[in-house]
N, C-alpha and C positions, 0 to 999 in steps of 0.2 A: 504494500500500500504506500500509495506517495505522502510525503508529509507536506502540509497545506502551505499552503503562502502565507494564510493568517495568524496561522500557529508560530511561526516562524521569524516573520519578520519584527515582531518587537520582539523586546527583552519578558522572557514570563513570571510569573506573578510571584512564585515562589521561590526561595535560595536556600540554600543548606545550611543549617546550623552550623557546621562544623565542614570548610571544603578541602580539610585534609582527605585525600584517596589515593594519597605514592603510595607504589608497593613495599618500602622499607627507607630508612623508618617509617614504621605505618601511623595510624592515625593513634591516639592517645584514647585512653578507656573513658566513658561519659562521663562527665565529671569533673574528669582529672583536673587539678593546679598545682600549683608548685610546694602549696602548702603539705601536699599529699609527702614531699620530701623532710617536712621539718625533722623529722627524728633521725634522718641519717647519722651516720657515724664520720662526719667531718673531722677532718684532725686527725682523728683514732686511725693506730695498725689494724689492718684487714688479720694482721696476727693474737690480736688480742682475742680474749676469749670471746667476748660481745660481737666482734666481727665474726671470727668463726664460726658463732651462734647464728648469726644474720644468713650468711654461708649455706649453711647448713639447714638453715631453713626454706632457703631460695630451692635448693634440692630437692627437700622432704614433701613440699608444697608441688613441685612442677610430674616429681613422681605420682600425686595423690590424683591432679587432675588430671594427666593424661592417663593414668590406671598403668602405672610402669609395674612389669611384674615383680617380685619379690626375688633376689638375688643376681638382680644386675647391680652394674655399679652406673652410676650419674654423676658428671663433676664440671666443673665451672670452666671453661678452656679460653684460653686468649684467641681475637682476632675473631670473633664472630662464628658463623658458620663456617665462614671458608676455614679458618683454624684448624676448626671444631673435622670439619670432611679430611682435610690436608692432614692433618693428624694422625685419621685413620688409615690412610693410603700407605703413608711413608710408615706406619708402624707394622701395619697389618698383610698386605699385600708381598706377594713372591713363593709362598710353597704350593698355588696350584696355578692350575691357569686364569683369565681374568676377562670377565667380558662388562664391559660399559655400554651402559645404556645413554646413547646421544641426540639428546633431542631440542635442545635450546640452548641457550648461553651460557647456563652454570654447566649442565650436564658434558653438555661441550667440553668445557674448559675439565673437567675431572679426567675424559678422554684423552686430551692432548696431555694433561699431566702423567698421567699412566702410562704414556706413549711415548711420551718426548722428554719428561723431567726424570721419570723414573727407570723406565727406558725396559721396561717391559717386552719383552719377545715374545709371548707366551699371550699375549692380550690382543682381546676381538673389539673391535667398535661397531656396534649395532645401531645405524645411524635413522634418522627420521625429520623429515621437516619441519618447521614449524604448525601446529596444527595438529600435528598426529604422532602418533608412538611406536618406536618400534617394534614389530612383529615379534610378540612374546613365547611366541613358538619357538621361537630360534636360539631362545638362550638355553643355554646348558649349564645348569642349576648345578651339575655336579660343578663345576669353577665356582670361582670366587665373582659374585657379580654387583656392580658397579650402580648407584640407578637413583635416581630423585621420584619424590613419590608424587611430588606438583614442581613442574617446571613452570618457576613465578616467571621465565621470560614470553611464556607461550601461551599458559593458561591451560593446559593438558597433563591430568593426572591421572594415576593409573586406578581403572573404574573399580577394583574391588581387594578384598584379601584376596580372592582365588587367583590374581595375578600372579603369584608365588606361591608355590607346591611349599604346603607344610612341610613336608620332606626332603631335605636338599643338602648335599653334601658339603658343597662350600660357603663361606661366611655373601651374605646379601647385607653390603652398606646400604645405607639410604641416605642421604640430604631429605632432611624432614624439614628446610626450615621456616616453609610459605604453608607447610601441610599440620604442623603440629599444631595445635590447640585450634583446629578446624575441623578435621578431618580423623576418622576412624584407623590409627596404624594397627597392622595383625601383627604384635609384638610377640606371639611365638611363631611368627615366620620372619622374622627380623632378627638382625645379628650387632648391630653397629646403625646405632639411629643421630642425628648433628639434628640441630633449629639454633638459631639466634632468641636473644630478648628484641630486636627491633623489629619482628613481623607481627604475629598475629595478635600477641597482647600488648603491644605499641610500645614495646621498651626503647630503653636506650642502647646506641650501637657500639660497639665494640667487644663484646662477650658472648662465646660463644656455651653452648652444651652436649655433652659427649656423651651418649648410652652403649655401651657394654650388658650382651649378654652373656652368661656362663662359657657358650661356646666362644665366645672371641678374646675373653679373657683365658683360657684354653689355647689357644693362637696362639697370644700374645709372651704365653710364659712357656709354649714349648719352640715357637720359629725364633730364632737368634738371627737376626738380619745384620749382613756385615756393611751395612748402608750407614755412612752419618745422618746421623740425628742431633740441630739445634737444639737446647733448654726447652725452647715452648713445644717441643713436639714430643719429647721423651714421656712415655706410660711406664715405662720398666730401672728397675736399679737393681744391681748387682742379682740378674735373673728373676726377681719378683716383681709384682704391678706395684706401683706407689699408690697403697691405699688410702692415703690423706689424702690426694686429689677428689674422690671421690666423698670426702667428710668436710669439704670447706676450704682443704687448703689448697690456695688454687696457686699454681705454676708462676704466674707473676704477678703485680699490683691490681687489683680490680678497683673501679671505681666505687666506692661505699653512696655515693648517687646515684649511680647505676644499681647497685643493690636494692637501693630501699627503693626505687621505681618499681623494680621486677616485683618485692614481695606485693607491693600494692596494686598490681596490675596481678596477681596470683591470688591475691584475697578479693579481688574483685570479680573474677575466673568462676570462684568458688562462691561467689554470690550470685551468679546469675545460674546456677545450675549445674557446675563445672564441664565437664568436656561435652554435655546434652545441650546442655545450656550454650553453648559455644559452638557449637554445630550449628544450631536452630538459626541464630542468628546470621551466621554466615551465609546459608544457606537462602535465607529470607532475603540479604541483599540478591544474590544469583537471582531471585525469583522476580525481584525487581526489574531486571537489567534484562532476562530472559522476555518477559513479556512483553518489553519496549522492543526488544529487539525483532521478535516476531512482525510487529506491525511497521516499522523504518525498513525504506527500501534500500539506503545508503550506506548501512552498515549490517555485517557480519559477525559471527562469532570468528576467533581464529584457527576456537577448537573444531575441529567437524564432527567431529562422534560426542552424542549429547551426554552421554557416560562415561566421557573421559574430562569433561567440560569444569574446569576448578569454579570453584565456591571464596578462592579468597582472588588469586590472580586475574582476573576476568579481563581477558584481550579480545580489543576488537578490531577488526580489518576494512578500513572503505573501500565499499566495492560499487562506487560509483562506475559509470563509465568513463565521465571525465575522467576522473580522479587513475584509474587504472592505466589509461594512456600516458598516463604521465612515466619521466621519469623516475627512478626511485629517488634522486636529489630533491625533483622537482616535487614530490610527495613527501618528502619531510619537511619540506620547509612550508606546505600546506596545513599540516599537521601544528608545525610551531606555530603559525597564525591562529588557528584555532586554541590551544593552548593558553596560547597568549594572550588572546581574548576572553579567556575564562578567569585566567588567572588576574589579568584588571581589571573582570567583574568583581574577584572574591569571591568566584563560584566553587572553580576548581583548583588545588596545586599539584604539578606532578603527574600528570594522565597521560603523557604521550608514552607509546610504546616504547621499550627498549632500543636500546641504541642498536644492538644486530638483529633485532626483531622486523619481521614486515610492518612498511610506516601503519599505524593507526592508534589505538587510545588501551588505556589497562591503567582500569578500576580496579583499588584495591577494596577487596567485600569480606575481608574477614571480621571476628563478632565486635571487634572497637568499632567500626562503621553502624551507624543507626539505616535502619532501613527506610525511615524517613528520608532521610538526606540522601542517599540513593533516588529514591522519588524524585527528591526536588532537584537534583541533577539533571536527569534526564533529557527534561525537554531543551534546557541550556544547551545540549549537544547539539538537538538539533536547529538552535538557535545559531550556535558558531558556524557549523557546516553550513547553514546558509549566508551567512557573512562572507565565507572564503569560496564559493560557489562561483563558478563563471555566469553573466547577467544573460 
């Protein structure tokens, strides 16, 4: 259906509470102010016991809501997700073979590191474009496999547990960290899980977190990798796991502001229902976005398959005519205009697709985002697209 001229051409009636919707840092939990921070541990060592306690709670709280099973270890890692993945690669990887799942920009980037940093023989890349996932038929579960469970640069997650045979000989990493507190992980099909505090529960960036199951900590105390390993990467001392990592004491300085954001964005978690509660919502912005999109002739999902289709990364593709004849140069800089136009309303910040991604827009819909303000976004879209529109 064409969207009208009268729809379009003013500015419409409603604006978003809140026009944070980047995909990371994401948007801040309702509410939030800075006062949420007063109690941090300013000044104070992250070594004192109070800190360690802070630590440790940050933990015990992220295990409770996402339902972490009982005998992994969870620990606080430097440098975000990418850390938190990097970590597991350069620790974990080299006694079987190793297949990566490539299907966006992070996923990518885990592939060339296996390939090219780590320098892997023995490893497959199972690649897929934007929009869709590699044929999971292909991977060979007995290896070690590689794989993000929502590619925040594409918006394609993988539609179910049964994506992964409960039964499977080698460790399955995943990059969880656009999927975690959104999304259903099958944690006894899972070996090695990463998320950030800057996605779903709108923390702050630079902290990452590392889940360990039984079997990879098994890995990690029987493969002796003759690989160097930096400080921030080391899990093992003199043959054993460093189990303080996993109790608070984290590997380098964390920021105790960044701590006491997380617990309040974790005790928040757990007031709206925890990880049900954090679904629903995500899931209600998708349903937003979804139904606009049905009716707009101008835009697309970039997922094709509607059960692959993420609930937090939501990327969209114009698929104008104009707009498709164009260059791709000449399609990003269409995109920035529009962008750009939202963002001097004070509608939106931070929508335009990824920088390797196909030009177009990616809403972040995870449960910090009000579905309301999803709403009231909406027709702005297609307010801008008609601003940047040839006459």
């Amino acid at each position: 259906m064409t969207v009208s001229q009268s729809t379009v051409s003013s500015r419409p009636a409603l604006r978003p509470a809140n026009p944070c919707f980047s995909s990371g840092p994401c948007a801040k939990r309702p509410g939030w102010s800075v006062s949420a921070l007063s109690d941090a541990l300013t000044g104070r060592s992250h070594r004192s016991a109070e800190g360690r306690a802070r630590l440790a709670d940050v933990i015990e709280r992220s295990c409770t809501v996402l339902g972490i099973p009982d005998g992994w270890r969870v620990g606080i890692v430097p440098a975000s997700d990418t850390g938190a993945v990097e970590m597991a690669l350069w620790s974990l990887l080299g006694p079987r073979p190793v297949d990566v799942l490539a299907f966006e920009s992070f996923s990518s980037l885990w592939a060339q590191d296996i390939v090219s940093q780590l320098k892997l023989d023995n490893a497959r890349v199972l690649k897929a474009d934007y929009g869709q996932l590699p044929d999971l038929a292909d991977v060979n579960w007995a290896h070690d496999v590689v794989l993000a469970w929502n590619g925040t640069t594409s918006g394609v997650c993988l539609p179910s547990a049964d994506a992964i045979p409960k039964d499977h000989d080698g460790l399955v990493i995943c990059d969880a960290t656009s999927a975690a507190f959104a999304m259903d992980l099958p944690w006894d099909r899972l070996d090695v899980v990463t998320w950030s505090w800057q996605k779903a529960l709108g923390g702050e960036a630079a902290h990452g977190m590392l889940a360990l199951s039984p079997r990879a900590v098994e890995r990690l105390e029987q493969f002796q990798t003759d690989r160097p390993l930096p400080k921030i990467f080391r899990l093992m001392a003199k043959g054993k796991l460093i189990e303080g990592i996993f109790k608070g004491d984290t590997i380098n300085t964390p920021s105790m502001l960044c701590v006491e954001d997380a617990l309040d964005s974790l005790k928040w978690a757990a007031s709206v229902g925890g990880l049900a509660g954090l679904k629903a919502r995500s899931q209600a912005n998708l349903a937003e976005v979804s139904a606009w999109e049905a009716k707009t002739n101008w835009v697309s999902f970039l997922a094709e398959n509607e059960a692959e289709r993420s609930s937090t990364s939501i990327c969209l593709r114009i698929v104008a005519p104009w707009f498709l004849a164009l260059e791709r140069a000449e399609q990003m800089k269409v995109v920035k205009k529009m962008t750009a136009l939202l963002e001097q309303e004070g509608i939106a910040f931070d929508i335009a697709s990824y920088r390797d991604a196909p030009a177009g827009l990616r809403i972040w819909g995870g449960a910090t985002v009000e579905a309301n303000d999803v709403r009231a976004l909406l027709p702005w879209l297609d307010w801008a697209f008609e601003q940047v529109s040839p006459a």
